[in-house]
BALOBA-946008 format. One record per residue: residue number from 1; residue in one letter; x, y, z of N, C-alpha, C in turn. Coordinates in steps of 0.02 Angstrom, whole numbers. Layout:
! residues N
NUM/a/X/Y/Z/X/Y/Z/X/Y/Z
...
***
This chain:
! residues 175
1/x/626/-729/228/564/-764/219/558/-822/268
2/x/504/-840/272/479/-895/315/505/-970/275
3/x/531/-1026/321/556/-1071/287/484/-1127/244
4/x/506/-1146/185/442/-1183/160/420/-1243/193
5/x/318/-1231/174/286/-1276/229/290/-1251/289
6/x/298/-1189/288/285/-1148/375/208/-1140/377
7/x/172/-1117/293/111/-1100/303/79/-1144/257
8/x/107/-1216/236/77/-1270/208/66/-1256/149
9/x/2/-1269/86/-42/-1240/30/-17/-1196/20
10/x/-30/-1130/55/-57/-1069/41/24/-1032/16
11/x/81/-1057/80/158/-1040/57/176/-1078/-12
12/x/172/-1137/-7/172/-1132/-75/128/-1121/-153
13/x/65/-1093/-151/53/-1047/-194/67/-983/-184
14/x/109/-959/-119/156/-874/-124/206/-898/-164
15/x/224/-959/-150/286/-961/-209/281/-953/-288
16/x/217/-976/-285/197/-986/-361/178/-919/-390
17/x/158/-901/-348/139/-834/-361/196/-794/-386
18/x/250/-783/-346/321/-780/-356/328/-797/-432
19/x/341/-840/-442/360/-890/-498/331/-844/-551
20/x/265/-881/-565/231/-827/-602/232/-763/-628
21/x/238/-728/-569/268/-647/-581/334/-636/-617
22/x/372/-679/-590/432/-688/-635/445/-687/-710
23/x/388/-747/-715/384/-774/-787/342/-703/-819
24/x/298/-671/-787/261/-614/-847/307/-555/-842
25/x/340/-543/-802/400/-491/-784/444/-499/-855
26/x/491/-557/-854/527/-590/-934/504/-551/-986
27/x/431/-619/-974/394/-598/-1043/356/-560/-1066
28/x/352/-503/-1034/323/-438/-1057/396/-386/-1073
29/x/450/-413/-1042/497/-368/-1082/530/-383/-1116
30/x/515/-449/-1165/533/-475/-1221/479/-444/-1281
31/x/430/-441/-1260/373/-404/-1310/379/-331/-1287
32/x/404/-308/-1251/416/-212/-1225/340/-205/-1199
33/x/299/-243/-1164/237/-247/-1139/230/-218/-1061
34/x/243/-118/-1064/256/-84/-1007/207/-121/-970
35/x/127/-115/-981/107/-113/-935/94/-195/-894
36/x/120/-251/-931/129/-318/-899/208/-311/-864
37/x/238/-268/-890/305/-264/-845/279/-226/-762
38/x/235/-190/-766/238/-127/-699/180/-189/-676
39/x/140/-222/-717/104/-280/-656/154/-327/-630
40/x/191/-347/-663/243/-402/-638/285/-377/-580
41/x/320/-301/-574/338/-261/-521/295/-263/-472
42/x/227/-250/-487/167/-219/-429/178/-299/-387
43/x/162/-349/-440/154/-424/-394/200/-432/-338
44/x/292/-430/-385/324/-433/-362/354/-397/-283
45/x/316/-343/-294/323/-271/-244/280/-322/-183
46/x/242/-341/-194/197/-361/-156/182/-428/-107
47/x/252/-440/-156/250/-541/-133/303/-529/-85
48/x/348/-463/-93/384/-450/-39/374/-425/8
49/x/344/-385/-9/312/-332/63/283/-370/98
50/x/231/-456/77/196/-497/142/249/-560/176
51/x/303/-541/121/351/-573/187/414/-537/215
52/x/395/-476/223/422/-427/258/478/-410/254
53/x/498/-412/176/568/-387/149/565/-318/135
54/x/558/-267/157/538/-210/130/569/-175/71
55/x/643/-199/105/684/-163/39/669/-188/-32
56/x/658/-252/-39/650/-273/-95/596/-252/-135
57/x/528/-246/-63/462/-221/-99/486/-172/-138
58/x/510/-124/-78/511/-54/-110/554/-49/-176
59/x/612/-85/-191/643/-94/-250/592/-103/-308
60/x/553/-150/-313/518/-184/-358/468/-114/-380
61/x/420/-95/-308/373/-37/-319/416/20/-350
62/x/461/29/-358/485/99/-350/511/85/-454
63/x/542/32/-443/514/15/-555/457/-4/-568
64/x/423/-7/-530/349/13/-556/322/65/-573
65/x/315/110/-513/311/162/-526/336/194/-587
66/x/397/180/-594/433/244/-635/397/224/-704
67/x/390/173/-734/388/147/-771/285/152/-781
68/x/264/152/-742/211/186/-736/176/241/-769
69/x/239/300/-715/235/363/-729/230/375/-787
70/x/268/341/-848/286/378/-905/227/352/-952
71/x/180/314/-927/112/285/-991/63/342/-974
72/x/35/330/-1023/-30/386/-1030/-74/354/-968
73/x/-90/315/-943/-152/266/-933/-101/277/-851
74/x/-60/265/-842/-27/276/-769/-47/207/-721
75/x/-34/153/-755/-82/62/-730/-56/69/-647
76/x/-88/75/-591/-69/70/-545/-37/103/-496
77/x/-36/163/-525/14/210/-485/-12/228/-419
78/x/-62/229/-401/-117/264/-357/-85/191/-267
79/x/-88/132/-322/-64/88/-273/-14/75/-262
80/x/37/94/-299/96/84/-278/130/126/-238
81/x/116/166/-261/103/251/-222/104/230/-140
82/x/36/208/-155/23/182/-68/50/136/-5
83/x/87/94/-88/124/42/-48/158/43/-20
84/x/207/98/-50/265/123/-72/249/166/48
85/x/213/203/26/203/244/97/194/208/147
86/x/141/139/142/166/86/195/235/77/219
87/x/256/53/158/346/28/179/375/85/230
88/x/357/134/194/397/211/236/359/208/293
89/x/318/203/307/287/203/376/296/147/423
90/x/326/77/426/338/35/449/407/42/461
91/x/452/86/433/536/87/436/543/172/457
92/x/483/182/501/469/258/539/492/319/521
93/x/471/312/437/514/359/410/430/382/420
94/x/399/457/472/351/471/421/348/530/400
95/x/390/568/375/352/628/352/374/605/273
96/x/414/560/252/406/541/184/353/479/170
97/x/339/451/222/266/403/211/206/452/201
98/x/208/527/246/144/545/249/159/599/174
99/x/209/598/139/178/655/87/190/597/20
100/x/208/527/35/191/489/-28/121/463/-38
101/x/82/470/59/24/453/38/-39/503/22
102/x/-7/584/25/-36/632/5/-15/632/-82
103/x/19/594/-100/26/600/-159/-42/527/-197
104/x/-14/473/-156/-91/413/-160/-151/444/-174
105/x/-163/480/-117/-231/496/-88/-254/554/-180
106/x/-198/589/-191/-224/644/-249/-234/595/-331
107/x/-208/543/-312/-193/508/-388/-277/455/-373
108/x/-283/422/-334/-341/389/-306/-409/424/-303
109/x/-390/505/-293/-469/519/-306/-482/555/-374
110/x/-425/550/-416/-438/563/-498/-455/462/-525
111/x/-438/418/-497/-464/365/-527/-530/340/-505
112/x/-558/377/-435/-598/357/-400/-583/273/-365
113/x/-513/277/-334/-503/211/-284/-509/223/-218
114/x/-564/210/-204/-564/244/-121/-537/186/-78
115/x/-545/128/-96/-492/86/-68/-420/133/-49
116/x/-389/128/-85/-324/176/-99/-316/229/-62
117/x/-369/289/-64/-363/346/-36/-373/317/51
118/x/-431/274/60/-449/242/144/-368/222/185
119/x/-343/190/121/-278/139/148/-214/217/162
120/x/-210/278/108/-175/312/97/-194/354/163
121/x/-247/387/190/-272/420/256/-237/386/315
122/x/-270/326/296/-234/282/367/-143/295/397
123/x/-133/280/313/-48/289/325/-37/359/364
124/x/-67/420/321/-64/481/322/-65/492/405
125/x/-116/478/442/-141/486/494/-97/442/571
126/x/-69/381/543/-12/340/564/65/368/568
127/x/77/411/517/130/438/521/134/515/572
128/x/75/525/541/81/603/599/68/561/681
129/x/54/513/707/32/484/764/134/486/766
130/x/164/439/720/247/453/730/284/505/749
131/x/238/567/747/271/641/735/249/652/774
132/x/181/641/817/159/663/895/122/725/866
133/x/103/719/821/37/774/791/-23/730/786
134/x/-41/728/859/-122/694/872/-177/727/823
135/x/-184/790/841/-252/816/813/-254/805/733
136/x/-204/819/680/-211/811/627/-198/734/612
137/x/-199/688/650/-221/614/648/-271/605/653
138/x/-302/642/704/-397/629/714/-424/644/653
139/x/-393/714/639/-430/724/576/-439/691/509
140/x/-375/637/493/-346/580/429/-391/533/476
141/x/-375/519/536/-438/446/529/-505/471/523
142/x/-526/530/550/-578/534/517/-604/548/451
143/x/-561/575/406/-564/559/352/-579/499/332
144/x/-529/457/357/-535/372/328/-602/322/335
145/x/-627/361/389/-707/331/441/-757/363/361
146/x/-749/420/340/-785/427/294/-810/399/240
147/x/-736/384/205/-726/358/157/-729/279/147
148/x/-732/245/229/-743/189/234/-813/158/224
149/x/-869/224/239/-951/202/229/-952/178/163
150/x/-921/205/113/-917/207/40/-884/136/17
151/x/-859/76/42/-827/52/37/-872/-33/51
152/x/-863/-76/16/-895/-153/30/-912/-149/103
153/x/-980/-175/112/-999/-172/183/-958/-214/237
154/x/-936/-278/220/-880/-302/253/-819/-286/283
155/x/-799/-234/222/-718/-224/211/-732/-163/290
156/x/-825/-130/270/-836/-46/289/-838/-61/397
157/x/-847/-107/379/-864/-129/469/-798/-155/496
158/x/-744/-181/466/-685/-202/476/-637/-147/476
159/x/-668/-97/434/-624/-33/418/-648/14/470
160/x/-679/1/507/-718/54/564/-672/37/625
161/x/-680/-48/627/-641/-70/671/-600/-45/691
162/x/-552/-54/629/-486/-11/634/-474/45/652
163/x/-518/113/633/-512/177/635/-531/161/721
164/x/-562/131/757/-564/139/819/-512/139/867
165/x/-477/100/839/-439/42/882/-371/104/870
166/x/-352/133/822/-293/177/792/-322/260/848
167/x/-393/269/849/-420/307/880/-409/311/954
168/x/-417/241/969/-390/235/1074/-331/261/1076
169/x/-289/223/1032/-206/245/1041/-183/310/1042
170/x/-228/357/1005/-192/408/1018/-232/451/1051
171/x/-307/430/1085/-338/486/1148/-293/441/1195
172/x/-270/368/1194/-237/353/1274/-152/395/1279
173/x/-146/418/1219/-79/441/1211/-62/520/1252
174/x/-140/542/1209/-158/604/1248/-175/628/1313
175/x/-173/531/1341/-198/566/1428/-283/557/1405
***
């Protein structure tokens, strides 16, 4: 992690945030409260992954998940799922990033999170760019360009951005 007061305020409410997660992590498994335990994981998964511990994310996501899996209601799986395929795709693992986020992408469009499925394509489409399978990348970002119209008009013009910019890289790749 970054040493404290690197990012002023904001690092220390990541800490608190931290903190926090901690404290509902405890105390939801003093009351056996699965689904405040798999939020306290998801937080936790998450407070690591933005300061680029991966292993730890993935530790945290990966008892989430499981713990997830086994409720009727499944609180989050769709994102952790996804998160989970980030991590793998940043530590260039991808053909297990691209079939955790084919697993995202199927759980996301039974909840209807197209957030999720947009973020899960991207991965999808990022990992085969790892594998040097251009064309079925064009085809996941374009997927993602789709699913991005559908999406907050802000997030949808920022998310276009992106699909462009992921788009040069691999026609300049192609020659």
């Amino acid at each position: 992690g970054l040493p404290p007061g690197h990012f002023g305020k904001q690092y220390k409410d990541f800490q608190k945030y931290y903190q926090i997660s901690r404290e509902i992590e405890m105390n939801s498994k003093k009351t056996n409260d699965t689904s405040g335990i798999v939020s306290s994981n998801v937080n936790l998964g998450y407070y690591f992954l933005n300061n680029f511990t991966n292993d730890s994310a993935y530790f945290y996501l990966s008892k989430a998940e499981k713990l997830s899996a086994l409720t009727e209601e499944k609180p989050h799986l769709e994102t952790i799922i996804q998160y989970k395929s980030s991590i793998l795709w940043s530590e260039n693992n991808f053909a297990e990033a691209e079939q955790q986020a084919i697993k995202a992408v199927a759980i996301a469009n039974l909840k209807n999170n197209k957030e999720v499925v947009y973020n899960s394509y991207l991965t999808i489409a990022n990992s085969l760019v790892g594998m040097n399978n251009f064309e079925d990348a064009i085809f996941y970002y374009n997927q993602a360009m789709e699913i991005s119209e559908s999406l907050d008009s802000d997030f949808s013009k920022v998310s276009k951005a992106q699909i462009y910019n992921y788009l040069g890289i691999v026609y300049e790749k192609q020659n």
